[in-house]
N, C-alpha and C positions, 0 to 999 in steps of 0.2 A: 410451355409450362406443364408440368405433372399434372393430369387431371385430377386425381387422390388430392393432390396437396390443394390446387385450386380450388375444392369447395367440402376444404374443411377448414377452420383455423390452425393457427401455427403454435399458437401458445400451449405449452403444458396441458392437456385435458385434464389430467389427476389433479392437479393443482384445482383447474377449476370447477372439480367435482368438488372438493373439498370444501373453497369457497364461497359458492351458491348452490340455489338445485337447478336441477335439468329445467325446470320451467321459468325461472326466473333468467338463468343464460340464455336460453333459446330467443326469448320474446326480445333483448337487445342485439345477438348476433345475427339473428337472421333479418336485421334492421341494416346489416351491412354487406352482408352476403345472404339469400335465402334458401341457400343449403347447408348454411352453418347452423346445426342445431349438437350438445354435448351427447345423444346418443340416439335419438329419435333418425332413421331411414329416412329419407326425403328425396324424392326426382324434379326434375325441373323440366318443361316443356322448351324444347330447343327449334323444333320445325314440325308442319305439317303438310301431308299431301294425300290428294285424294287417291283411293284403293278402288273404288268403284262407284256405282250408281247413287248407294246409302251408308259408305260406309269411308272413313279418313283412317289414314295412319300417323299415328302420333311417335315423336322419337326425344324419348326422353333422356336424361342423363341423371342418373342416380347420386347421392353423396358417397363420403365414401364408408358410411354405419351399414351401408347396404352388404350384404354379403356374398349376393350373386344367387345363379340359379343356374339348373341344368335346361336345354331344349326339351321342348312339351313340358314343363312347368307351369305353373299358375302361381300369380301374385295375387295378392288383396289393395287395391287403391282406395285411398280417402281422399275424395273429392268434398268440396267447399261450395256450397251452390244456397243460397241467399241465408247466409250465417250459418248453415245445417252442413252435419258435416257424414258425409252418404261414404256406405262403403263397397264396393263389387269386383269381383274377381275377371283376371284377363290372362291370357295365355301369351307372356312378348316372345318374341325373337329377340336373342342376344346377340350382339353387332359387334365385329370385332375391334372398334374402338369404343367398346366399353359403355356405348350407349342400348338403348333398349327399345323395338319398333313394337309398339301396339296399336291393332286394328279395331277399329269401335265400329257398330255397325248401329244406325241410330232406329233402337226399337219403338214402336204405336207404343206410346202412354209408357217408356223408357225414361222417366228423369237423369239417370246419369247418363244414358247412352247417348241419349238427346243434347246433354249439355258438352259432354265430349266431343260428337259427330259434328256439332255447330257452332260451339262457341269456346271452346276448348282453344288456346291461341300462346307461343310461344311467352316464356317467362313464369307463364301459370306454373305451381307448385305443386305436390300431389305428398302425402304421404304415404308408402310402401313397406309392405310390409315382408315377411321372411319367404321364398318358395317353396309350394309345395307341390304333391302331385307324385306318382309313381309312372307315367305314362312317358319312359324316358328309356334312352337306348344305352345301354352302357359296351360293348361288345359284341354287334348282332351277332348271331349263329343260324337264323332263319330266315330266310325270306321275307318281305314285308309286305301286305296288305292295310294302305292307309285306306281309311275311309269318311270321310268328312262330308257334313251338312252346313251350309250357312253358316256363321260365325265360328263352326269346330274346324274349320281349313285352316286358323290361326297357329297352334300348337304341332297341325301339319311341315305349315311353312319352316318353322324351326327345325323341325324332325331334318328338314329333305336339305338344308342348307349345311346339318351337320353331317349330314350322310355326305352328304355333296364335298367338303369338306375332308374328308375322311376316303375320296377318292370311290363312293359308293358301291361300299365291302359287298353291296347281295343284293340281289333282285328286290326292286321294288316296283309295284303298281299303287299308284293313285287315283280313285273313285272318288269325285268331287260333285257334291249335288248342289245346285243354287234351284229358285223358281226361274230368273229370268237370265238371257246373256248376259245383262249390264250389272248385275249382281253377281258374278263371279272376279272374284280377287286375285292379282299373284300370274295372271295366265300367261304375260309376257316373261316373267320371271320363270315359270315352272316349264317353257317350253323352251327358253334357253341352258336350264338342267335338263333337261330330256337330249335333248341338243347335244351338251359336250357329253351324257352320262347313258353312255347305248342303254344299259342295266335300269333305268328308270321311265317306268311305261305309266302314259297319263291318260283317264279317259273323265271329260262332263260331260253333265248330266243335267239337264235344265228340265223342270216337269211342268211348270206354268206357259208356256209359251210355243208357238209353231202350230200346226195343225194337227203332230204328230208330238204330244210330249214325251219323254224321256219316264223310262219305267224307273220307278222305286225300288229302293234297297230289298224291299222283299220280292219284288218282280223282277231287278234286273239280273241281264244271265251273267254267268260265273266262271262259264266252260271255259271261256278262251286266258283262263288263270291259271298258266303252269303251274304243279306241284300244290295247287291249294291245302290238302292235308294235311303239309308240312309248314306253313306258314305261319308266322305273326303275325295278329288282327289285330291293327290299333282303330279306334271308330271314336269319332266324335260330333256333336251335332245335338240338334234337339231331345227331350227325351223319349218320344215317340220313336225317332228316328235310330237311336240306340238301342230300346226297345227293340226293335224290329230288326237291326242286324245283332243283336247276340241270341234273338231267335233262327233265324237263319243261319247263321257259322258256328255258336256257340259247341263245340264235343264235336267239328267235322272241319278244326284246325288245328294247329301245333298249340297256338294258346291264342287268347282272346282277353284283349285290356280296353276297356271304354271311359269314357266320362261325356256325361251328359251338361249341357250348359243350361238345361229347362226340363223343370219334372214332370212325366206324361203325365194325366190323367188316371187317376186312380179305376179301377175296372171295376165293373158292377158288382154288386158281391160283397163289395165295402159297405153297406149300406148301414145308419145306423147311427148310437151317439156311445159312448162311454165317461164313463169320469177318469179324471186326470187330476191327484192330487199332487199338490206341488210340497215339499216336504218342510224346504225353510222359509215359505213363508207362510203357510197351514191353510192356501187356499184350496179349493178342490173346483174342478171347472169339468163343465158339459161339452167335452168335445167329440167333432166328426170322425168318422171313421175313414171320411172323403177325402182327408186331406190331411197334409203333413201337422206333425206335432208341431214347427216352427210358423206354418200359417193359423196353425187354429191357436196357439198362445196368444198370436200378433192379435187376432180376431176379438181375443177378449181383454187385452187390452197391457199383456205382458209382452217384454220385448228381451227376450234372450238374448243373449252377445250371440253374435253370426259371423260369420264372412262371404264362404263363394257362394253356398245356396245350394250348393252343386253336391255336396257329400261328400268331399276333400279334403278339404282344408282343418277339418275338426274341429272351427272355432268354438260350434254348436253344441258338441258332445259334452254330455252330463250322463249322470250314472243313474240309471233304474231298478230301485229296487225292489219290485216287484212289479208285476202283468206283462204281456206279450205286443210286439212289435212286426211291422210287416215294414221289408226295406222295398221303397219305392220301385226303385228301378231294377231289381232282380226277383223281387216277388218272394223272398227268402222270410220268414219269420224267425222270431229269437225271443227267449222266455229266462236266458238264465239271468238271475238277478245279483243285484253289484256289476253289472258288465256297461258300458258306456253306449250310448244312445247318440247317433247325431237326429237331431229334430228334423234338419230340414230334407232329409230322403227317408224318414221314419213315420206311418203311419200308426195310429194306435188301433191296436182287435183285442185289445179285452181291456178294463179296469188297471190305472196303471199310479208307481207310487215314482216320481219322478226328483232328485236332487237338488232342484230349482226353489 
């Protein structure tokens, strides 16, 4: 049977747009199938297996409201965990039967990652939402330098499966960093592309483990990287860890694209409080200068629409209309007003009037 047709209904949609609303349809059809909703995206959990030490791959299958997505993309997931309904961004692999492999890697004091990694079990339903992300290959023309931390080898995996796919047009190297062996994902897969794909060079990188750990993005060596100058840097990983490779490569490569899954630490020098008025609802609030606009709102007790966390997705962005901003992960400041704000990679450094 047609997957498409399989877990949608058969009946007229227009008709039954007409007839009820989307919430009064949904709540009986997905009583017969639970991917039958009149416009709402929804995946279904189909199977699970383990990736490594901490971490399960989950393979979903979408309805068909979903729209699809390119490699190295990122979704938004709502998960369902004791009546509360959590939202967090994942980077799948698209499968060429039209299902979707995401890797959850289950973080200390992580409720979704925790619920996913453990208890997450075929049939489970997830809501999905549209892809974003710019971290996507349309045509290479350069060389590739992937480079991944922990949980950023996910949106990797995609990349090397379409290259792979695509008969891999141009040199790639992959730089994969975990703490330990049994925390690296993909190794048996990535070394059977190395395998049939001469043009794709793989080296880990484990820094917690051995007598001798493995040097860090900012330590390790480079040299034996043909044509580096000329290359495209893709990097993803924690935010320290991206931090520190677009210090490292950033203006000594062809170009340089990152995304971070965790925002470093703010650097000293932030120090300090400012006000933050909020425009539509006339409050004005004491915030840090240490920390994002979308943690210090949470802190006092507002809860902005969000999604990745990550700086992506833009669920976050509201407009500023007046005072100055420092973007977390490039260190970039911005002062013109009416121009859009994402909270959660945006620190506040001066008195700020915010569309919220």
């Amino acid at each position: 049977m047609n997957a498409r047709l399989a877990t949608r209904p058969r009946w007229p949609v227009r008709l039954a747009r007409r007839a009820v609303s989307p919430a009064l349809f949904d709540f009986w059809a997905t009583r017969i199938n639970p991917l039958w909703t009149l416009e709402q995206p929804l995946a279904r959990v189909v199977s699970r297996a383990a990736a490594s030490r901490d971490a399960v791959t989950l393979i979903l299958r979408p309805n068909g409201h979903w729209k699809g997505m390119q490699a190295g993309q990122h979704v938004n997931l709502g998960v369902t965990i004791g009546g509360r309904r959590f939202v967090r961004s994942y980077s799948p692999t698209p499968l060429p039967d039209g299902t979707l492999a995401i890797t959850v890697k289950a973080i200390t004091d992580g409720l979704v990652s925790g619920h996913l990694a453990r208890d997450a079990k075929p049939g489970d339903v997830f809501t999905i939402d549209a892809s974003f992300g710019d971290m996507t290959l349309a045509a290479p023309t350069h060389d590739l330098l992937l480079l991944a931390a922990g949980s950023g080898i996910t949106p990797m995996r995609a990349l090397l499966l379409e290259l792979a796919a695509r008969g891999m047009p141009v040199n790639v190297e992959l730089r994969y960093w975990a703490r330990r062996n049994d925390e690296l994902c993909f190794v048996d897969e990535f070394t059977a592309l190395a395998a049939a794909h001469p043009r794709l060079r793989l080296q880990y990188l484990v820094t917690r483990e051995g007598a001798s750990p493995d040097p860090r993005i900012d330590s390790v060596a480079l040299d034996d990287i043909a044509n580096l100058a000329e290359r495209r840097v893709l990097a993803c990983g924690p935010g320290g860890f991206v931090q520190a490779a677009r210090a490292r490569l950033e203006g000594k490569v062809a170009s340089f694209d990152a995304e971070a899954f965790s925002i470093a630490p703010i650097v000293d020098g932030d120090a300090g409080e400012v006000d933050v008025h909020l425009a539509r609802s006339g409050r004005t609030l004491r915030l840090s200068r240490g920390q994002s606009l979308l943690e210090g709102l949470e802190a006092q007790g507002v809860r902005p629409t969000h999604g990745c966390r990550m700086g992506i997705c833009n669920t976050c962005a509201c407009e500023r209309q007046s005072g100055s901003t420092r973007h977390i992960l490039t260190g970039d400041r911005s002062s013109e007003p009416s121009s859009q704000v994402r909270l959660c990679v945006s620190a506040p450094t001066t008195d700020l009037i915010l569309d919220l």
